[in-house]
C-alpha positions in Angstrom: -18.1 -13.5 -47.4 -19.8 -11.7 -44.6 -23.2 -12.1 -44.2 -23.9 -10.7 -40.6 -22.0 -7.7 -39.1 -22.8 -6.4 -35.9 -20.8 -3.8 -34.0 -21.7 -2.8 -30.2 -24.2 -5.2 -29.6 -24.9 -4.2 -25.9 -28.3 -6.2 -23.8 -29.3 -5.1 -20.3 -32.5 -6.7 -18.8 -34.3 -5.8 -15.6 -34.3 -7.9 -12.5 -35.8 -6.2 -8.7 -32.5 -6.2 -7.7 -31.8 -3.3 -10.6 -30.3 -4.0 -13.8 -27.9 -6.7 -15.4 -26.0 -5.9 -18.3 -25.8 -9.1 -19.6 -23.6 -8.2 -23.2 -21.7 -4.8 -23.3 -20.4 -3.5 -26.7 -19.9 -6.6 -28.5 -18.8 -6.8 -32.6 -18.6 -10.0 -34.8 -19.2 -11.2 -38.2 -20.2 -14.2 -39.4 -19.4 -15.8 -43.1 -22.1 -18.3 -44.4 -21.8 -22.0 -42.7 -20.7 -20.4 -39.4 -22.7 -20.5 -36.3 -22.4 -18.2 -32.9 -24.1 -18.5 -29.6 -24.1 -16.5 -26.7 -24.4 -17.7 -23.8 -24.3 -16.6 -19.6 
């Protein structure tokens, strides 16, 4: 059983050096008991 869908899931952040684009269209789902990190 699903019980977190996320489709696209893009995140840019601001530096001085312009932007990063740190995740870029990213989908997953996660079922109860599972756990998901992102990390960069």
């Amino acid at each position: 059983m699903t019980i977190l869908d996320v489709k696209n899931l893009s995140i840019s952040f601001y530096t001085r050096n312009g932007t990063v684009k740190a995740v870029k269209n990213v989908s997953f789902n996660l079922s109860k008991g599972e756990t998901l990190a992102i990390v960069g």
